[in-house]
C-alpha positions as CSV (number, residue, x, y, z in Angstrom):
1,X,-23.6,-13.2,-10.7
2,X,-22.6,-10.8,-8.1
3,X,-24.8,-9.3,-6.0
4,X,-21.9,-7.4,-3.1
5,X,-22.4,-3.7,-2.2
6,X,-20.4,-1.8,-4.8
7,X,-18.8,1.3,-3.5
8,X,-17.7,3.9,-6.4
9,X,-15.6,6.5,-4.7
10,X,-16.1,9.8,-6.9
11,X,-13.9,13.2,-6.4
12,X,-15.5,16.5,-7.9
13,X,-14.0,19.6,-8.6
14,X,-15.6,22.2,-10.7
15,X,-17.0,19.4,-12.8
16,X,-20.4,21.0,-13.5
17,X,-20.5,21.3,-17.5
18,X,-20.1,17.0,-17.4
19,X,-21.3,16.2,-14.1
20,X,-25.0,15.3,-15.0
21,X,-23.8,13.5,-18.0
22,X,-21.7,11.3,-15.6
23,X,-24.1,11.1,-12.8
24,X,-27.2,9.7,-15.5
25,X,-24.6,7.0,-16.8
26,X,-23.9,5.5,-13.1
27,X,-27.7,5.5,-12.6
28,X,-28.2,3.8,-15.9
29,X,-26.0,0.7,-14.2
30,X,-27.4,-2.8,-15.3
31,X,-26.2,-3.5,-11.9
32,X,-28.4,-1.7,-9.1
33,X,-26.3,-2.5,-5.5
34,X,-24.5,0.2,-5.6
35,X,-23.3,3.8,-3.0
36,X,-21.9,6.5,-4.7
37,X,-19.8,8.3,-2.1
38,X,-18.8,11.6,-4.1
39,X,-16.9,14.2,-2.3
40,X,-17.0,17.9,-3.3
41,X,-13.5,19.4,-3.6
42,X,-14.6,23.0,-3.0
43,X,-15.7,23.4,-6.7
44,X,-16.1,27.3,-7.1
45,X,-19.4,26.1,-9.9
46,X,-22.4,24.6,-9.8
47,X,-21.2,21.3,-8.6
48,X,-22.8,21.2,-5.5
49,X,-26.0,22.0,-6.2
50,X,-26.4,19.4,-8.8
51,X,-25.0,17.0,-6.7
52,X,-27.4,17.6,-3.9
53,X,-30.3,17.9,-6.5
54,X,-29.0,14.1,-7.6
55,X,-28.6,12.9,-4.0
56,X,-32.5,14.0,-2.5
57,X,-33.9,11.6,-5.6
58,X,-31.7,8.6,-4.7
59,X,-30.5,7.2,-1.3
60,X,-28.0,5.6,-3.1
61,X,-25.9,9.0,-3.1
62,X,-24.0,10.2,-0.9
63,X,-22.1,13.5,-1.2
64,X,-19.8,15.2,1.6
65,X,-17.4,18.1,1.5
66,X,-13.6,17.5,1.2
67,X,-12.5,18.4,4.9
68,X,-8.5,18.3,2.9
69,X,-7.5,19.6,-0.3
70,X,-6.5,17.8,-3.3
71,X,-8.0,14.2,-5.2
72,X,-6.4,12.4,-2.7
73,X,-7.5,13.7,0.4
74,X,-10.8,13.6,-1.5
75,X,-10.4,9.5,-1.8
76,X,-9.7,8.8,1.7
77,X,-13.0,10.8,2.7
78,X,-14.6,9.1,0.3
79,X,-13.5,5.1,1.2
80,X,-13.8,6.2,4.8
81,X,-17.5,7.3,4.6
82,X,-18.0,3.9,1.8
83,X,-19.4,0.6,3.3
84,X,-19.1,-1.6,0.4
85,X,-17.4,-5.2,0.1
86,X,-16.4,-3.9,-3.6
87,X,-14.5,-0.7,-4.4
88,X,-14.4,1.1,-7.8
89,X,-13.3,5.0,-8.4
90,X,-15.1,7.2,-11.2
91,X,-14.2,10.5,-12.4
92,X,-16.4,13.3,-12.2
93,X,-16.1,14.7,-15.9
94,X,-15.9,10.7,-17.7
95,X,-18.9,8.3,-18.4
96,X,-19.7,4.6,-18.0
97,X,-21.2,1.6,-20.3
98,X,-23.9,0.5,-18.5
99,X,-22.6,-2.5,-18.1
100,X,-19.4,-1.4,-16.2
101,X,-20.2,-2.4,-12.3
102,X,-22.0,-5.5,-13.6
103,X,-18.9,-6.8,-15.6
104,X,-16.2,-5.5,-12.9
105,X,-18.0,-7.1,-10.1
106,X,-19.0,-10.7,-11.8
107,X,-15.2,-11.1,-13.0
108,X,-14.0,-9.7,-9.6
109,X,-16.4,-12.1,-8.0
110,X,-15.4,-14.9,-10.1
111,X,-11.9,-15.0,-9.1
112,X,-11.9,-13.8,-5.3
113,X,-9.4,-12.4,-2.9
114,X,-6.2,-11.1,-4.0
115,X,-7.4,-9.6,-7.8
116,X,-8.4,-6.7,-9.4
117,X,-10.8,-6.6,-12.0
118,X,-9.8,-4.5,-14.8
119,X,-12.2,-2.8,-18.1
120,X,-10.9,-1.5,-21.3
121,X,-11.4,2.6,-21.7
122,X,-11.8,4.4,-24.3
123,X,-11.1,8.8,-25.0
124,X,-13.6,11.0,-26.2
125,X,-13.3,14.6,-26.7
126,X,-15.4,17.3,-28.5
127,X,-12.1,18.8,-30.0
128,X,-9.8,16.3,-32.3
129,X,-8.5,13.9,-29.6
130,X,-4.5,13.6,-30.5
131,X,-2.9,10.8,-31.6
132,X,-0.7,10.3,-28.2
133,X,-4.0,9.4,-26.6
134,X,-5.4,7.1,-29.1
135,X,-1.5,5.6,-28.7
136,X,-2.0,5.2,-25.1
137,X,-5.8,3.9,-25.3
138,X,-4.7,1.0,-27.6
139,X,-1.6,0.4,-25.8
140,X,-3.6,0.2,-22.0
141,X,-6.0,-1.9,-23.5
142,X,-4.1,-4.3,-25.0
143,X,-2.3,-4.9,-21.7
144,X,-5.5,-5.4,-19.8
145,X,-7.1,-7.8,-22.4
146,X,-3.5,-10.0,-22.1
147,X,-3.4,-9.1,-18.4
148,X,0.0,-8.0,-18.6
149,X,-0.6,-4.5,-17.1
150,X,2.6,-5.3,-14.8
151,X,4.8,-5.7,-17.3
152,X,5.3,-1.9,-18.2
153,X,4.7,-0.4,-15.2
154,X,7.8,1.7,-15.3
155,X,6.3,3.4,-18.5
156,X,2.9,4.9,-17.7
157,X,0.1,4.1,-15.6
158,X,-1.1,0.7,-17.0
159,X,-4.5,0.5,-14.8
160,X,-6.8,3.0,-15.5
161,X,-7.9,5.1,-12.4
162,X,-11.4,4.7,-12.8
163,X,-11.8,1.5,-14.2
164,X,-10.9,-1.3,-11.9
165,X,-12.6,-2.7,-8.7
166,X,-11.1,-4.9,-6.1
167,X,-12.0,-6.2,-2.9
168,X,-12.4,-3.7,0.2
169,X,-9.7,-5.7,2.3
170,X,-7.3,-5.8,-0.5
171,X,-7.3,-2.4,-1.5
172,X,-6.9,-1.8,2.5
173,X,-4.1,-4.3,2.5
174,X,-2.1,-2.6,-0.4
175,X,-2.8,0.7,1.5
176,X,-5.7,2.7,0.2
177,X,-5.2,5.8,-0.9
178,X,-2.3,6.9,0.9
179,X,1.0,8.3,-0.4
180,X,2.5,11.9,-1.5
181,X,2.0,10.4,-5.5
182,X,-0.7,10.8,-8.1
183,X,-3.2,8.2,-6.7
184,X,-3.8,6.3,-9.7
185,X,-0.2,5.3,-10.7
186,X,1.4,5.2,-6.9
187,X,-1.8,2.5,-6.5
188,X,-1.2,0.6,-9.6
189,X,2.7,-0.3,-7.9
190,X,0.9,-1.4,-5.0
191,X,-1.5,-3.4,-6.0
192,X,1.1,-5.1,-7.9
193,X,3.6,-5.0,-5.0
194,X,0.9,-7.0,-2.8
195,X,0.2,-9.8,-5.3
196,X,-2.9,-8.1,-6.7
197,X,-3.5,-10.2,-10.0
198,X,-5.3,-8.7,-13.1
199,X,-8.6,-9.9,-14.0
200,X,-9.2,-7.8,-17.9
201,X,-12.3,-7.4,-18.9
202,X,-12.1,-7.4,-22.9
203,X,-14.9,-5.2,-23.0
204,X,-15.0,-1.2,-23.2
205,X,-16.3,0.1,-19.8
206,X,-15.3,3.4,-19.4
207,X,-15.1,6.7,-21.8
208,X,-12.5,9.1,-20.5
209,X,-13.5,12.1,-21.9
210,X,-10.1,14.6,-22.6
211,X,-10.7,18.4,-22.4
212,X,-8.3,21.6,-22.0
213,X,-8.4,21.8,-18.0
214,X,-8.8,18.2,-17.3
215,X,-6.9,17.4,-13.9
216,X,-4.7,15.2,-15.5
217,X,-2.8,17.9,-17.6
218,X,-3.0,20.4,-15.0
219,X,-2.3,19.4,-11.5
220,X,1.1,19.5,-10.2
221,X,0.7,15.9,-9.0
222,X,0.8,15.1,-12.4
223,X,3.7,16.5,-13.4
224,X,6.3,14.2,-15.1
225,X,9.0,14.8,-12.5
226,X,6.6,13.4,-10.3
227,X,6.1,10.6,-12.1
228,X,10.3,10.0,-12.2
229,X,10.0,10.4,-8.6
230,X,7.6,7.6,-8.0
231,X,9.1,5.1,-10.5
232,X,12.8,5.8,-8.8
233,X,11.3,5.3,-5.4
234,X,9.1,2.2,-6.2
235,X,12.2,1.0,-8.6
236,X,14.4,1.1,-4.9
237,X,11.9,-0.2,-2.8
238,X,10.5,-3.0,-4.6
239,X,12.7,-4.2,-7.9
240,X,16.2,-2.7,-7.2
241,X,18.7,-5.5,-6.8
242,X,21.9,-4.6,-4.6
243,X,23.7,-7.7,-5.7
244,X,23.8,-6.9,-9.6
245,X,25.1,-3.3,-11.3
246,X,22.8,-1.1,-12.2
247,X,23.1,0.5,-16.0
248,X,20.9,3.8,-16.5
249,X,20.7,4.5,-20.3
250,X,20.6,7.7,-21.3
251,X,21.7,10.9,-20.6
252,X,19.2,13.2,-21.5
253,X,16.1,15.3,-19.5
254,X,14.6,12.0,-18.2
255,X,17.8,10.2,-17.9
256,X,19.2,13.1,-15.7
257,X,16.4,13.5,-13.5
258,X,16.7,9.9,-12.9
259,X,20.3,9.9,-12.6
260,X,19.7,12.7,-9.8
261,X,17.4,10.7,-7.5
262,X,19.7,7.2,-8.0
263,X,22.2,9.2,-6.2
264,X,19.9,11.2,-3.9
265,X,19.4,7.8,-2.2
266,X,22.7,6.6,-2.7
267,X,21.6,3.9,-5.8
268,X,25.1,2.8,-7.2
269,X,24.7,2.5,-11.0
270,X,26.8,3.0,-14.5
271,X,25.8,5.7,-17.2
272,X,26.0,4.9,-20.4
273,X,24.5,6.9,-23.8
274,X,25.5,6.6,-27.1
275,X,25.8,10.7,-27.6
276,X,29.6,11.4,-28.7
277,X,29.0,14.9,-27.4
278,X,28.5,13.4,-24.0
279,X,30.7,10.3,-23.9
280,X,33.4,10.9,-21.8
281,X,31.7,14.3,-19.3
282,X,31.0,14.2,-15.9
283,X,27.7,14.8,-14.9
284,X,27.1,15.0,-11.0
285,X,30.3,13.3,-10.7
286,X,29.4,10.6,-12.8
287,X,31.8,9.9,-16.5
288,X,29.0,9.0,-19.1
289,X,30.4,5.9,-20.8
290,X,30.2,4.3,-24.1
291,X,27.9,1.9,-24.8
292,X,29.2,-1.5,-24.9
293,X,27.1,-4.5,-24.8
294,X,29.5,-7.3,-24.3
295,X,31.0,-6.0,-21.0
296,X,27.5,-5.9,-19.5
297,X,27.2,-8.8,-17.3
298,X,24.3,-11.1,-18.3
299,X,22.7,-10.6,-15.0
300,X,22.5,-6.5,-14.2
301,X,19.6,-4.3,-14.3
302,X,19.2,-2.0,-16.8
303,X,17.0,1.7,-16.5
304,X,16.1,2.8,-20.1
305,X,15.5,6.6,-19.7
306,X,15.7,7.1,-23.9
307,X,11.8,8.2,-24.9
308,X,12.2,8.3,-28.9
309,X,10.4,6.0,-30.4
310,X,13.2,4.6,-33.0
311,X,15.6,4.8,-30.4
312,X,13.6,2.8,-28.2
313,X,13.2,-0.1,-31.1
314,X,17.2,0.5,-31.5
315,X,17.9,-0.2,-28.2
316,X,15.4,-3.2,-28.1
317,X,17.3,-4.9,-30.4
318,X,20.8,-4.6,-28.8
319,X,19.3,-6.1,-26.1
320,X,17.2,-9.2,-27.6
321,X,20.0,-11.6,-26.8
322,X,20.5,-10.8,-23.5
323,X,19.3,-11.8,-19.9
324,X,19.3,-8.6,-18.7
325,X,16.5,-7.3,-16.2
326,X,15.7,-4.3,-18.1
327,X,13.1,-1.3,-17.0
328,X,11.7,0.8,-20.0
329,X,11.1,4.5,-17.8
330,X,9.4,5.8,-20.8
């Protein structure tokens, strides 16, 4: 059983209505070795206060004032003020089982070096909570309880932001929380790209709570563009192979955008769709061509930008019988 410092790096930014919710649920940790290194990133509400109010009854608190702007800035405060052998992140409006840092740290513990330790989530919402993110609950946690998170990383984030924990020197080693990307998804390539393996934890230890002005749908960072932008760059830097053509499928928003920043760093690659009205233009000097299986060498890499469901199953079984390296975008 552990027994490590746990740091939990927490961001807050006008958070009041569901901070002392969140606050009461990391003091009602089974596990008691814990900081809490919150930084305030001037919320215009009551915030502050409680968080203040919070820190004078526990040591175990520690709050500061975002000297940048922004969740990321906040983050590096955070870790730089943090002193524990164990990192974890929590989100200012969400909750946690009370078994969270227990679990995270005994399974992080129980592995070592080189892993991160990740829980199942969960959404909750006072209004009906949509079906896209009961989709994307089920579909994030059955990745983590197979510990195939990596597998679709080109599709969405596939380690929840405030649910994993890793080792202080390993998250320095896959570099912290720098970069001009959404933290949570930019860090989930790099903990990958540094041979971080996932430890799941088959157990629910998070609630995300979803809510009209929740970060997620309203910062700029997380715009979908952005997220194009950091799959094409990571794509390039980490999984792009020179050697072997490059097929981008699909010629619509997604498949554009993408198409755009392929050639924006000078990314070779065929366009193909199966759209009659486009087979046959030139878009950004590029002829969109049929699709044609059989003159696809065995051996290329292959960007599926198509988001429709039904296409998607379409286009997975054209492709069972092949050996092609293919990267699902969406």
């Amino acid at each position: 059983m552990s027994t490590s410092l746990v740091s939990i790096l927490m961001p807050v930014k006008n958070a009041e209505p569901y901070l002392v919710e969140c606050l009461d649920s990391i003091l009602n940790q089974d596990y008691t070795n814990w900081e809490l290194i919150v930084v305030n990133d001037h919320s215009s509400d009551d915030s502050m206060h409680i968080l203040n109010r919070y820190a004078e009854v526990d040591q175990r608190i520690k709050v500061f004032s975002n000297n940048g702007n922004g969740i990321v800035a906040a983050l590096k405060l955070a870790f730089h003020n943090s002193k524990g052998a164990l990192i974890t992140r929590m989100d200012a409006d969400d909750k946690m089982s009370p078994q969270k840092i227990q679990l995270l740290a005994d399974h992080l513990k129980s592995k070592g070096r080189e892993h991160v330790a990740v829980g199942c989530v969960k959404y909750f919402s006072e209004d009906v909570l949509g079906d896209g993110y009961k989709k994307y609950e089920a579909w994030l946690n059955d990745l983590t309880k197979s510990e195939s998170n990596y597998t679709e990383i080109y599709k969405e984030c596939v380690i929840p932001s405030p649910c994993w924990m890793t080792y202080r020197d390993d998250l320095i080693d896959a570099g912290g929380f720098d970069g001009p990307y959404p933290e949570d998804y930019d860090l989930c390539f790099r903990f990958r790209n540094h041979g971080l393996k996932v430890i799941g934890v088959n157990e629910i230890l998070h609630y995300w709570r979803d809510y009209e002005n929740r970060t997620s749908r309203t910062d700029d960072h997380y715009a979908d563009n952005s997220f194009l932008d950091l799959k094409v760059y990571h794509f390039i830097q980490s999984d792009h192979d020179g050697n072997n053509k490059l097929i981008l499928w699909g010629a619509g928003k997604k498949g554009k955008r993408i198409a755009k920043l392929l050639i924006e760093n000078r990314v070779d690659f065929l366009w193909i769709c199966d759209n009659p009205n486009k087979i046959g233009k030139e878009i950004y000097g590029f002829v969109l061509e049929e699709i044609d299986i059989s003159k696809i060498n065995n051996d290329s890499q292959v960007i599926i930008s198509v988001a429709q469901r039904g296409e998607q199953e379409k286009i997975k079984k054209q492709l069972e019988n092949s050996d092609f390296n293919v990267f699902y975008f969406c």
